[in-house]
Structure formats: C-alpha cells, structure tokens
MARVO-496362 format. One record per residue (C-alpha): x, y, z. Coordinates in steps of 0.02 Angstrom, whole numbers, plus 32768, in hexadecimal, padded with zeros to 4 digits. Layout:
<nodes>
XYZ;...
</nodes>
This chain:
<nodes>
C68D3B59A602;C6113B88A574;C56F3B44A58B;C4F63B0EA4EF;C44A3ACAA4DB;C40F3A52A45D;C3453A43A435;C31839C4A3B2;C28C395CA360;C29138BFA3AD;C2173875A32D;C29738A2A290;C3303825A286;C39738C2A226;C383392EA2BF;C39E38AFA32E;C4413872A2DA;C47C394CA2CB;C4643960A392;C4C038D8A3C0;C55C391BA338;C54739C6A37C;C5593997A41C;C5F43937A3FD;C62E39C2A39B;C60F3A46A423;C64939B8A4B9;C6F839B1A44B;C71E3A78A450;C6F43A92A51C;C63D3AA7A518;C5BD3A74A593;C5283A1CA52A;C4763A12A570;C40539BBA509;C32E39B2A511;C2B9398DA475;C22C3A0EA440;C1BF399FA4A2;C1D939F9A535;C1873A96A4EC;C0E83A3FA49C;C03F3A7FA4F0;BFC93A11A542;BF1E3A16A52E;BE913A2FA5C9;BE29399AA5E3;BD6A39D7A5B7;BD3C399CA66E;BDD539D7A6C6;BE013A5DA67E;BE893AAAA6D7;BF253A7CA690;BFA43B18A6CF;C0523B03A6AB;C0B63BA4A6D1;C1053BFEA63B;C1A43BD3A681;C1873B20A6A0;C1B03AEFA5FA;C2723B07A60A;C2DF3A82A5F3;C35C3A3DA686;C4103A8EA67A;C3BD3B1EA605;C3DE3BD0A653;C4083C77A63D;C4C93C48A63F;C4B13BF4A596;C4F73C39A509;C47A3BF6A47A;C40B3B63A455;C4193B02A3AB;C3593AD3A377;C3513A38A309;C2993A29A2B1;C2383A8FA25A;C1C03B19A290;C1573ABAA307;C1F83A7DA361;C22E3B2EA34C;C18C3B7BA39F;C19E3B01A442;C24D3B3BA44F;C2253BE6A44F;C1B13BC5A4EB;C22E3B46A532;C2C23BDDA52C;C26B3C99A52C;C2653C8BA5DF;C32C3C88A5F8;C33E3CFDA557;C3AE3C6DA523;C3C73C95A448;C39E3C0BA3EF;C3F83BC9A347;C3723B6AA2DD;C3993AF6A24D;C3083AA1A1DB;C30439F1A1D3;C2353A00A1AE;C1E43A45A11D;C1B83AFDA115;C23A3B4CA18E;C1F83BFDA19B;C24B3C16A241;C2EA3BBBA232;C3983C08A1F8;C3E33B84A1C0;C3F53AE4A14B;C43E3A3EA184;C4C03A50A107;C4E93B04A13A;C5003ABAA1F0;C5DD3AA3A1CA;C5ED3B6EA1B0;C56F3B98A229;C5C63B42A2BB;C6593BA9A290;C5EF3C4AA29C;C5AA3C13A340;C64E3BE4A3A8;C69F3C81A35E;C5F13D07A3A5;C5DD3D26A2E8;C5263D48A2E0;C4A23DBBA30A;C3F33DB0A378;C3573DD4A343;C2D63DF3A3B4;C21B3DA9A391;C1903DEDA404;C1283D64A46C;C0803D59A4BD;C04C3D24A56D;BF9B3CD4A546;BF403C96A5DE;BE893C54A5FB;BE3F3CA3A68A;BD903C60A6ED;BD7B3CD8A779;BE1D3D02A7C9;BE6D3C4FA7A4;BEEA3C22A729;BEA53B9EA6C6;BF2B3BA0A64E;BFC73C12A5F8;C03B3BF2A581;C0C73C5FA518;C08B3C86A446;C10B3CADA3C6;C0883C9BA33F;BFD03CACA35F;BF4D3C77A3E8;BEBE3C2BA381;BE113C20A3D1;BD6E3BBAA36B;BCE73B46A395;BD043A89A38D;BD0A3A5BA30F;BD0A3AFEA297;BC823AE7A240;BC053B74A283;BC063C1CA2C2;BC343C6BA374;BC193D15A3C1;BCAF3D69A421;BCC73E0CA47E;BD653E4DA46B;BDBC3EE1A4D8;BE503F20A49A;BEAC3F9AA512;BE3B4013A551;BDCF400EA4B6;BD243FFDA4BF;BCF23F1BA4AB;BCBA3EF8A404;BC433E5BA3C0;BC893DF2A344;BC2E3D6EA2E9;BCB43CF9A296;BCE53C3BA298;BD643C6AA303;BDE93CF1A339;BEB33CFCA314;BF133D5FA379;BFCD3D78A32B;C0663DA1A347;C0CC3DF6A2A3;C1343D5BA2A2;C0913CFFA2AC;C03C3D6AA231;C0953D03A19F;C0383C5FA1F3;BF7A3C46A20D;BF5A3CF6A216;BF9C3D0BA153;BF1B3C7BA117;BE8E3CBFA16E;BEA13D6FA10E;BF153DD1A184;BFAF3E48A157;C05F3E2AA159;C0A83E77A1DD;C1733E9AA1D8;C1C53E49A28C;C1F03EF5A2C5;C1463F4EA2C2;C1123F51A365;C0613F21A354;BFE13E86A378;BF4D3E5CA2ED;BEB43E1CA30E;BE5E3DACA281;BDB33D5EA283;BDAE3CB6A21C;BD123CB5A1A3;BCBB3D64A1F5;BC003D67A1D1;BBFB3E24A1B2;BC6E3E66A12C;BC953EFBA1AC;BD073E74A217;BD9F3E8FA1CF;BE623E76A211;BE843EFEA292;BF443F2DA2AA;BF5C3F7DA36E;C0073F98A3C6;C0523F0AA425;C0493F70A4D3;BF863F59A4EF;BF3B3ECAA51F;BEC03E61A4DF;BE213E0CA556;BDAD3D86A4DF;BD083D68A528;BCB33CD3A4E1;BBEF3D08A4C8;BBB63C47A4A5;BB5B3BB3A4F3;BBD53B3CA4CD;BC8E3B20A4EE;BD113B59A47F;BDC23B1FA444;BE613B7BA461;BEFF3B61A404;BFA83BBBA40D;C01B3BADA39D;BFC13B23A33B;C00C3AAEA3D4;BF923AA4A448;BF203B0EA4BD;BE7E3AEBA52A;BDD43ADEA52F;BD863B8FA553;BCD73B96A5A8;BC4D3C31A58B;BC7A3C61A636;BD403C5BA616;BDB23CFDA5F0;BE343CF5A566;BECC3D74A591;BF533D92A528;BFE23E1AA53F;C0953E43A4FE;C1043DBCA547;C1B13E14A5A0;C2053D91A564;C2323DA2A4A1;C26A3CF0A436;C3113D14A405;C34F3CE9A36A;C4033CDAA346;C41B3D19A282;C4C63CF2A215;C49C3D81A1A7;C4423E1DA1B1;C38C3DE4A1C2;C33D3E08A11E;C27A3DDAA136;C2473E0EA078;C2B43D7DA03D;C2583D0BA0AD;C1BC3D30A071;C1FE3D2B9FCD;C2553C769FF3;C1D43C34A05C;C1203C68A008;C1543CB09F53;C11C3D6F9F8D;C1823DDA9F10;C1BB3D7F9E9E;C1D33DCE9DE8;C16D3DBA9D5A;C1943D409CD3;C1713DBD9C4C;C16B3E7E9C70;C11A3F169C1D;C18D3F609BC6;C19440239B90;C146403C9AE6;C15240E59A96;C09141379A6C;C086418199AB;
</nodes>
C-alpha cells in the first residue's frame, strides 16, 4: 500500500479543511495517510539562563513519516513550507507544497490547481528538484548547544538590532576576517531570494552550488556580499561583550554568547521539491518580485539624418 504524508497549517481553517479532503481522497484510492501540522518543524528558542536547548536534526520528524513514503502534501505558505522541509529532508521524503498564505515563493501549487495536481501525483507525473540545506549548530567548547536544518538563511544580530557587532568569520581554510555590521546572513541560493535579497545580496539561481555571506548595515563600505562554494564551511566567532540573537530561517534560533561558536556546513540532506512542470525559476522571480518585467514604453529605432 502507498503511503502519503500530509503537513498543514493548523492555524488556517482552508488548510485545515484541504488535509482532511485529501486525506479522504487519498484513503478512497488505497493510500495510507499520515497526517502532522508544520508545528512539528517550528524552532524553539534557548532560554537566556538555560541555554541549551539541543534537539537533534532528526528529531523533528513526524510519527509514521519515513523513507517508504512516497511524497508529502504541504498545506501553508512558506513558513509552513520551511518547517516541513526540516520535518522531511532527513527521510529525503519529496514534498508537494500548495499556498494557502500570501507570498508562496516555495510552493508549486494553488488551492484551486489542487483537482489536476492530484491526478499528476497518483499517476508519478512530476519531477524533483533538489534545494541544498545547511546544518547550523552553536558550539561552546565541545558541546552541542544547539543545531538545526536552513533552507533559507541563518541570521545572526544583537538584540534588538539597533547597534553594531563585530564577527570573525572563517570560511574554509581561508584566512578569519573582521566584520563590523548589525548583523550577518548566511544563505542558501533558495534563501538568497529571502532576507539575504533585502539586505543587498545577489540572486543566486537554485543550482549554483554556492553559499553567500551578507553583513546587514556594514560600517565599512569594503563589507560587501561574498559568494563561496557550498563545500566549505563556515565558523562565526562573536567578538562582543554581550549576547547575541540567532535566527534560522526567520523561525527561531538561540541566544549566542561571546564565548559560543556558530558552525554552519552543507547539509547531506537536500529539501526535495516535487515540480509539475519543468522548474522555471526566472518566471518566479518574475511572478513573485516583478524582476524582468517589460517596459511599458520602449525605445524604439529612429533613423539618424
């Protein structure tokens, strides 16, 4: 028997309502449904005065969700599509998402598309896309304060941001450098669409296999976005007095002390994105943030005397 996965928004009465059709619908042709809201994916954050808070990466999977199931429908938009991706990645379980929220940039699929797309799914009439992911962890000595899988960006800034912080920053065997900035972005391309984009950084095409680095605000106007490949690694040492805040995936994250180590590295587990149609990322950007779009009124060729 076929087994399935449904991930919803349990705040959101339409993606409530959809998970319990689908699962009827998938119950009615010989499927085996297991159901689990975003929730389940949502980071915590460390208590200032106990700040350990370690959940294993692979923690966050849902009961009855394993490597024998075929896909996942994700009901929600990107935030509910983000905690899926960390609820999933560790089975390399595909996952089908459909916007019920606003902006959508990671989801396939419409509510109103949902009749075809069911046919495309029981039928195997799709493609995967791979996304890369990041392993971030917070590191004081040799314990593991805390990890947690990023599809979009690790975020790191004083609290709140409102002044300036000094980082050193190692990437792969690379001499450290000092960066003076309100904070630091580290992004995946998928994420470099998200924070990173706002905060002056590239866009960075899903299959490039590279990592950016972006400091938010920089007080020098030589601290600029670096692009690096996605196979070195990345150690953040905070140089400050105070504590800092750490946030992944705009979700949640920890407290990071001056004596802490942030670590982040290619994940070898990938988000896996299940695609009805050849994936076409121009016409997302062009869809989802205008980049592209023609002109109302062009030049046009005038002969010289």
């Amino acid at each position: 028997m076929p087994k399935v996965g449904i991930i919803y928004n349990d705040v959101k009465p339409i993606a409530c309502r959809a998970a319990i059709e689908l699962e009827e619908k998938f119950t009615a042709v010989g499927w085996d449904v297991c159901l689990a809201t975003g929730t389940g994916g949502m980071l915590g954050y460390s208590n200032p005065n106990s700040p350990v808070c370690h959940t294993p990466i692979e923690g966050l999977t849902p009961p009855g969700f394993d490597a024998e199931m075929q896909f996942a429908v994700v009901l929600g938009g990107d935030g509910t599509v983000l905690a899926a991706a960390r609820q999933v990645a560790p089975c390399g379980i595909p996952m089908f998402t459909v916007n019920t929220g606003h902006m959508g940039f990671l989801t396939e699929a419409y509510m109103n598309q949902l009749p075809l797309a069911m046919e495309q799914l029981l039928t195997g009439e799709y493609e995967v896309e791979e996304r890369v992911m990041l392993s971030v962890k917070v590191f004081r000595g040799e314990s593991t304060l805390w990890e947690a899988l990023c599809l979009n960006e690790m975020v790191l800034h004083r609290e709140p941001l409102t002044s300036m912080c000094h980082f050193e920053i190692a990437v792969g065997h690379h001499a450290p450098v000092d960066i003076a900035a309100d904070g630091v972005i580290v992004s995946t391309p998928t994420g470099s669409t998200a924070y990173s984009l706002s905060a002056g950084g590239p866009v960075i095409t899903p299959g490039v296999p590279v990592l950016q680095l972006v400091p938010i605000c920089p007080h020098s106007l030589a601290s600029r976005a670096l692009v690096f490949p996605d196979h070195e690694p990345v150690n953040i040492y905070p140089v400050n007095t105070y504590r800092l805040v750490m946030v992944v995936d705009g979700n949640g994250g920890c407290y990071v002390l001056p004596q802490d180590r942030v670590y982040l590295e290619r994940s070898p587990y990938t988000a896996r994105f299940i695609r009805l149609q050849r994936p076409e990322f121009f016409r997302i950007l062009r869809e989802k943030l205008g980049w592209g779009l023609p002109h109302i009124a062009k030049p046009t060729s005038v002969e010289l005397p």
